[in-house]
C-alpha positions as a Markdown table, in Angstrom:
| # | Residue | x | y | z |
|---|---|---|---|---|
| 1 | Unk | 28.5 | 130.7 | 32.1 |
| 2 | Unk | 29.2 | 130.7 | 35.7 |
| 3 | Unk | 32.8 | 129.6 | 36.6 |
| 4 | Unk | 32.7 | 127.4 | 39.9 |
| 5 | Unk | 35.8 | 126.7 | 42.0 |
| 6 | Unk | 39.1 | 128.3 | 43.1 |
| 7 | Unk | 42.0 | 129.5 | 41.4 |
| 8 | Unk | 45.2 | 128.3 | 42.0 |
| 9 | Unk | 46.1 | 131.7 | 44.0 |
| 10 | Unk | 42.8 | 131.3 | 46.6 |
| 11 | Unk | 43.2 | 127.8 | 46.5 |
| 12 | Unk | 46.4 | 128.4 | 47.9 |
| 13 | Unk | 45.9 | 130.7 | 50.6 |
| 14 | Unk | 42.9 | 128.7 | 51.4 |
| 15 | Unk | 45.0 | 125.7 | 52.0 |
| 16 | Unk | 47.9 | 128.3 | 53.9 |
| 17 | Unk | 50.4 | 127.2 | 51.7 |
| 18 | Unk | 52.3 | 128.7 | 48.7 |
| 19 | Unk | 51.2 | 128.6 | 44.5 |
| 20 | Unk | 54.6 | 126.5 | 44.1 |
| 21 | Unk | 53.4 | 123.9 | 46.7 |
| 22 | Unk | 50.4 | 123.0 | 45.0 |
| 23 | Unk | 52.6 | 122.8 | 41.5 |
| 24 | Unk | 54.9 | 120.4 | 42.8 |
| 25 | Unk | 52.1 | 118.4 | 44.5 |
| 26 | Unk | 50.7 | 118.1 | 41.0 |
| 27 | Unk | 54.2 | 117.3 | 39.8 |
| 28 | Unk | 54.0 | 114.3 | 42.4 |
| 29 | Unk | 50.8 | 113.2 | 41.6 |
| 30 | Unk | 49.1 | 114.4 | 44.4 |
| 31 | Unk | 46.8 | 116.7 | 43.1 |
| 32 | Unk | 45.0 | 116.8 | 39.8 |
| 33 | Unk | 45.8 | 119.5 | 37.3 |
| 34 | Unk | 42.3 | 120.7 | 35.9 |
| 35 | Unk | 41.1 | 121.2 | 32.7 |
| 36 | Unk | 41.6 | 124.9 | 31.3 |
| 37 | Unk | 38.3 | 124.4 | 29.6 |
| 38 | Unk | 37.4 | 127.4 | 27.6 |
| 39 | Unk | 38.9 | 129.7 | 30.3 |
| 40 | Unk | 41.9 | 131.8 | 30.8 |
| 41 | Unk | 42.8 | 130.2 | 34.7 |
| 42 | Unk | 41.7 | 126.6 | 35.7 |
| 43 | Unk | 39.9 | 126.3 | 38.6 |
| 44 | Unk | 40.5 | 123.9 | 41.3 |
| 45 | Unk | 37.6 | 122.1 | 43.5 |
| 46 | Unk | 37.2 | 123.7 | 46.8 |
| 47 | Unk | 37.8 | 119.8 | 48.5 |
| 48 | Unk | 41.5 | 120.0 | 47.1 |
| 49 | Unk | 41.7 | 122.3 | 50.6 |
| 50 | Unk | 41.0 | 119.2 | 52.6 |
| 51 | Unk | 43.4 | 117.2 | 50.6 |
| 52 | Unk | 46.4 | 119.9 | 51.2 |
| 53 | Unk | 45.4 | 120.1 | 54.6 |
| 54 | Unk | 46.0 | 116.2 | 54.7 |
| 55 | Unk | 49.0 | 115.9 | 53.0 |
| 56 | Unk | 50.4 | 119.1 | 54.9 |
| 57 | Unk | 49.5 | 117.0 | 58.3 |
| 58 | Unk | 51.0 | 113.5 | 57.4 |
| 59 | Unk | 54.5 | 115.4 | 56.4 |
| 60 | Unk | 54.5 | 117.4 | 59.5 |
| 61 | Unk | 54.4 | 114.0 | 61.0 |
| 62 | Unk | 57.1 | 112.6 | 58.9 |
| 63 | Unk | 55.7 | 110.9 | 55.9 |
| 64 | Unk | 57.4 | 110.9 | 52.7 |
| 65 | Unk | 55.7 | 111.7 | 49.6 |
| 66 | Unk | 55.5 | 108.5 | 48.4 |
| 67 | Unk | 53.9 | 107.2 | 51.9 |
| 68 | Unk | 51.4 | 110.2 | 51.7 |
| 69 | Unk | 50.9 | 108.6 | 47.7 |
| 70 | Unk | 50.2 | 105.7 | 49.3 |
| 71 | Unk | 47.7 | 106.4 | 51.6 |
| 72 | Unk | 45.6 | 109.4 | 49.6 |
| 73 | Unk | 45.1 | 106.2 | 47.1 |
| 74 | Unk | 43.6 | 104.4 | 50.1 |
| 75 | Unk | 42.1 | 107.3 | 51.2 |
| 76 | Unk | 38.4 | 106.3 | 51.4 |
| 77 | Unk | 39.7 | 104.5 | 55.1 |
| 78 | Unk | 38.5 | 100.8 | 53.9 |
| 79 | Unk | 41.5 | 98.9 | 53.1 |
| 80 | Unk | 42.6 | 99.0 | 56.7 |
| 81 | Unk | 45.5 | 96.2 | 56.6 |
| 82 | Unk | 47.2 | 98.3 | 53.8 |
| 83 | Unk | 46.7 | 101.7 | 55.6 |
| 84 | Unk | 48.2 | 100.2 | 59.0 |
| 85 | Unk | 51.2 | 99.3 | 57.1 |
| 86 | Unk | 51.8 | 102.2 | 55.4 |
| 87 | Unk | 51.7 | 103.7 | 59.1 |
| 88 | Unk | 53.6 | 101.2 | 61.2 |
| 89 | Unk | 56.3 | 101.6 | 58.5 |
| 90 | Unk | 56.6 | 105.1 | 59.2 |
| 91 | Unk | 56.1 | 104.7 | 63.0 |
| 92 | Unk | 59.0 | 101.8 | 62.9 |
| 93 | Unk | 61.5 | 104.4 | 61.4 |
| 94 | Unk | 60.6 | 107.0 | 64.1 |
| 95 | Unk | 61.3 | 104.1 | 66.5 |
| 96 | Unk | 64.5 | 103.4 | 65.1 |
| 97 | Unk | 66.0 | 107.5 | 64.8 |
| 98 | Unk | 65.0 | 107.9 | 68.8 |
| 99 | Unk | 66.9 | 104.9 | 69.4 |
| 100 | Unk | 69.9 | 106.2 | 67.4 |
| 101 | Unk | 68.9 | 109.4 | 69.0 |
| 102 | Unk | 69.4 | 107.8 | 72.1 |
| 103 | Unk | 72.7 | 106.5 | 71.6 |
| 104 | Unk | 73.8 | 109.5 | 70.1 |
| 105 | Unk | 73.0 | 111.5 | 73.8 |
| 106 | Unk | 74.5 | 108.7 | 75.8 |
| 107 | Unk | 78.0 | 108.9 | 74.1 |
| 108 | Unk | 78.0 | 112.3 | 74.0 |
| 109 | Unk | 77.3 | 113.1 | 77.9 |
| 110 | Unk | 79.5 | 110.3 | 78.7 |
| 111 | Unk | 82.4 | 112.2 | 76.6 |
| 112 | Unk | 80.8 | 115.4 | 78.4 |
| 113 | Unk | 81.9 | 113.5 | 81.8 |
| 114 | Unk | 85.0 | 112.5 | 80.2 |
| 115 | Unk | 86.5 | 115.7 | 79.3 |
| 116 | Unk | 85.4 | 116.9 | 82.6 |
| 117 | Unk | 86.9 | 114.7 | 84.7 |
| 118 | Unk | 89.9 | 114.5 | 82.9 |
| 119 | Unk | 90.8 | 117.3 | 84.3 |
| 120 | Unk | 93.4 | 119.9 | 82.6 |
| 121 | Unk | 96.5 | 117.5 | 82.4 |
| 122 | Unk | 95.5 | 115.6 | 79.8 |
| 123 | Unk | 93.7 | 116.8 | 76.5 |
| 124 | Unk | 90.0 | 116.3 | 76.4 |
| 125 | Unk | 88.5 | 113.0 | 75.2 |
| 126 | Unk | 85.9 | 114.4 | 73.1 |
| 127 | Unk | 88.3 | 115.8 | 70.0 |
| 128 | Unk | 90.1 | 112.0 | 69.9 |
| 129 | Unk | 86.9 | 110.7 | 70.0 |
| 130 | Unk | 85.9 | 112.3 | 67.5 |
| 131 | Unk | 89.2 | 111.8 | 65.4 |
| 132 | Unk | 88.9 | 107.6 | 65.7 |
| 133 | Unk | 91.1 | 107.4 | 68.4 |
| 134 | Unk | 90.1 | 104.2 | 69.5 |
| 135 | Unk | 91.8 | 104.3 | 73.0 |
| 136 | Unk | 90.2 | 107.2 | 73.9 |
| 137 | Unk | 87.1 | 106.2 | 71.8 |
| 138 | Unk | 86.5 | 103.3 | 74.1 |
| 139 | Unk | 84.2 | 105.0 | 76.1 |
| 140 | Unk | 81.2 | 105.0 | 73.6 |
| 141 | Unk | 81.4 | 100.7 | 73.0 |
């Protein structure tokens, strides 16, 4: 009988991406475990590629695991309300670390300024700042 599919070993070099990878993605629910039917290995369908690939993409763009859950269960694109939500959720949390991002640079350069204007008579800003000295603190309200 002729055995059809991959291994776990091609499957994951296939899908560029290690034999421990796809074993906790099964751990996670995000792959099936095949049958070992009368063989020694189980063999994996060669479209468990594309589903690697996918989840592979959506973490490289920040998704958790339970998002990428989410939306591999919605994956056949026609519950489009559900899979927008799943995204916007994910795009609002970027949103919200560049703005903490963005508060994060502005106190910085402004204790940057600080400690160099300052000058060498008086101790840099930066280190009371950073201790909770709220006089010297002021600058990043």
């Amino acid at each position: 009988m002729k055995e059809s599919g991959l291994t776990i070993g091609r499957l994951a070099r296939a899908a560029d991406v290690g034999i421990e990878t796809i074993r906790y993605y099964q751990r996670r629910n995000l792959l099936p475990i095949p049958d070992s039917q009368e063989t020694t290995f189980r063999h994996y369908p060669l479209g468990l590629v594309d589903r690697i690939r996918f989840i592979k993409r959506a973490q490289d763009l920040g998704f958790s695991l339970e998002e990428i859950s989410a939306l591999l269960r919605l994956e056949d694109g026609l519950d489009r309300k559900s899979i927008r939500k799943v995204v916007n959720d994910r795009l609002d949390q970027i949103r919200s670390k560049i703005a903490d991002l963005q508060r994060m640079e502005t106190v910085l350069a402004h204790l940057i300024h600080e400690c160099e204007a300052t000058g060498r008579a008086k101790s840099c800003p930066i280190i009371a700042a950073l201790a909770g000295d709220q006089a010297e603190a002021s600058c990043h309200a």
